[in-house]
N, C-alpha and C positions, 0 to 999 in steps of 0.2 A: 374428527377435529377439523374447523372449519380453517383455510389460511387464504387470507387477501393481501394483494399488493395495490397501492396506488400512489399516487403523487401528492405532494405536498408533506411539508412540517405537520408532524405529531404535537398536540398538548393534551397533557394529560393531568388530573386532578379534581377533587369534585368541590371547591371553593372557586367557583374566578371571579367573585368581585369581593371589593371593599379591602380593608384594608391587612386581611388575613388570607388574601390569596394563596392558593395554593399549587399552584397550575406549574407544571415545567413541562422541559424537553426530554424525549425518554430518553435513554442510552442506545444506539445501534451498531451494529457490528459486521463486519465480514471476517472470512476465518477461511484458510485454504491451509493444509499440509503439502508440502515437497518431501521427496527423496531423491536423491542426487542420484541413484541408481536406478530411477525409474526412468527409461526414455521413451514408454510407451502413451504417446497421446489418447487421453480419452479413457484413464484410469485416476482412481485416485489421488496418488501422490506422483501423479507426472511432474517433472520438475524444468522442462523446457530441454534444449539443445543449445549447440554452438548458435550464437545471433539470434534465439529465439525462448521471450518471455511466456510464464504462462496466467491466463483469465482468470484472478481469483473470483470473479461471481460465479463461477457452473459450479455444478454439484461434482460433475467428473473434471478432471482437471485438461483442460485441453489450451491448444495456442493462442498467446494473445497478440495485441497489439499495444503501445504505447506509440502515443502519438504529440507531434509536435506541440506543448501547452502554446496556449492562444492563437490558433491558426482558423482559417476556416479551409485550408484544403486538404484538412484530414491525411495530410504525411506523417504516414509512420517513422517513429526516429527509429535509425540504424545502431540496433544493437551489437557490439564489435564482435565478429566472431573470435574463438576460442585461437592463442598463442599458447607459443613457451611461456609467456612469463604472468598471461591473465587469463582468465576465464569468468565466464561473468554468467549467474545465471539469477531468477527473479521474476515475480509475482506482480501485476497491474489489475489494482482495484479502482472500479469507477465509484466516485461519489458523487451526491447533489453539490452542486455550486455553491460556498460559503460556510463549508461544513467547522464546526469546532471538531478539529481533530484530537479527541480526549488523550491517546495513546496507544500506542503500538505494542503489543505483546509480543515479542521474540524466542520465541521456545525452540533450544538447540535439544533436539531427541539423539542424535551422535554426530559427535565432530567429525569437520570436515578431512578428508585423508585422498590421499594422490598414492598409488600405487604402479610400477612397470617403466622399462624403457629406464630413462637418467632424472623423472619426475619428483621436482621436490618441493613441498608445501612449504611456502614464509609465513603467511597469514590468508584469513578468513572473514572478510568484516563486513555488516550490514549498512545499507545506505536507504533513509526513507524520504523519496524529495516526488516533487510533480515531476518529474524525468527520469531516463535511466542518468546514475553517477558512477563515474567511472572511481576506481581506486587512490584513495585518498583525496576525493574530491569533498567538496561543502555541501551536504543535500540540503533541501525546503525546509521537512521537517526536523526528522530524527538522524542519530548512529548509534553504534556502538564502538567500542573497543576491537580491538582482536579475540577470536574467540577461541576459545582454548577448553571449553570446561562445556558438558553435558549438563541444564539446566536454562533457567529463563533470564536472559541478557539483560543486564543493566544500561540505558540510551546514556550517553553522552551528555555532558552538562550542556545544557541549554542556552542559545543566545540570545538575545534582544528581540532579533531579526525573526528568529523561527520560535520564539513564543508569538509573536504577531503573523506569521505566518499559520503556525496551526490553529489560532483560533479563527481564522478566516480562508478556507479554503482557498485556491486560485481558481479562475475561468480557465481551463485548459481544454475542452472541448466544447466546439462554437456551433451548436448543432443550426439547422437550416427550419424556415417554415413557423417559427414559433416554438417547437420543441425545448426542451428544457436544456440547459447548456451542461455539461460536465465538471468536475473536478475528475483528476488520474492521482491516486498514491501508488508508486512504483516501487518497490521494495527488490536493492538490486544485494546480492551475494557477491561482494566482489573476492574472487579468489585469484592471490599472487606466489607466484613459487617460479622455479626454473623450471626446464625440461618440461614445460607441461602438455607439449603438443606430443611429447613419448609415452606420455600415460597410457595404461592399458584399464584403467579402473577410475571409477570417480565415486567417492562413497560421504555421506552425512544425508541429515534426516532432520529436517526444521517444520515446526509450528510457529505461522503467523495471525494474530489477531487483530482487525484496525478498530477500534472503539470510536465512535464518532457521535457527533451533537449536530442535528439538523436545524440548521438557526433558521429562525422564523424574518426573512426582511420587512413584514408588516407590522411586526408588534412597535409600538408607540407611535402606528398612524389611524387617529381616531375616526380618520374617512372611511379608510379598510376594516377596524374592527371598532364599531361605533357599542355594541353592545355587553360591553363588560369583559373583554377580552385583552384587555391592554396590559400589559407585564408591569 
């Protein structure tokens, strides 16, 4: 089976002209599993460390970077390392610039649990913004609720702001030379409990899915797509 990667917006459809078009955008996806007891980079379901997110694009799960949205010196934001009372661990997927972010799949495979020492779990709750967000903070896109239950999480009613946010991705990396610039969705776990720095164990097991829409910035300019190609 043959696989290619390249650049640019997909359309796909076999009408593109007149008035029964039939042409869209496909669906595309990234997809990375964690397990909070995996701390070995470069397996699977590694799931990061203290201050340290993991690259959902590899196929093995190794360390990432999220970095400062709209900068061009490429400074990594500082993810806080591991207290009593937070722990933060989390996934950064790159995307094309401008992307409709369709929805995030949140698949908890087992809850989150703090065992040893005087460690004790408050809550567990998911954060999807172009940054890392700290605990009870406002992401980009998506949340959830606190999570409490084995199965696939329900996002948070939606605002204004971040319905117009995920259907247009942000510039959050400024690449150099003409390269194609970035979007980051950062998908942060933020965990709050006491005693957490006595823990002897850190255990749950999350599937995450980004669904996304590669928007075309040429379609309705008839200079760029002069031959039957206009949405």
């Amino acid at each position: 089976m043959a696989r290619s990667t390249f650049d640019g917006p997909i359309l796909s459809g076999d009408n593109r002209f007149g008035p029964l078009r039939n042409v869209g955008s496909p669906l595309l996806a990234q997809h990375v599993d964690i397990s909070l007891a995996n701390t070995t980079v470069g397996t699977n379901t590694y799931s990061g460390s203290s201050g340290v997110f993991v690259n959902g694009g590899t196929i093995q799960n190794v360390s990432g970077v999220v970095y400062t949205p709209g900068t061009t010196t490429y400074a990594p934001v500082t993810i806080p390392a591991d207290t009593a009372t937070n722990v933060y661990r989390g996934v950064v997927m790159y995307l094309p610039t401008g992307c409709n972010l369709d929805g995030v799949n949140i698949d908890c495979q087992t809850v989150v649990a703090v065992a040893g020492g005087s460690a004790s779990l408050s809550s567990a709750t998911i954060y999807v913004s172009n940054n890392y967000t700290a605990a009870a903070g406002t992401p980009t896109y998506f949340s959830t609720g606190a999570i409490s239950a084995v199965g696939r999480q329900a996002l948070s009613t939606f605002t204004g702001t971040q319905i117009t946010n995920q259907s247009n991705t942000s510039v959050d990396i400024i690449q150099p030379n003409g390269q194609a610039n970035l979007s980051q969705v950062v998908i942060t776990l933020a965990i709050v409990g006491t005693g957490l720095d006595t823990r002897t164990s850190l255990t749950g097991a999350f599937s995450f899915l980004a669904r996304y829409f590669q928007n075309d910035p040429n379609i309705g300019n008839t200079t760029t797509y002069p031959f039957g190609n206009l949405d």
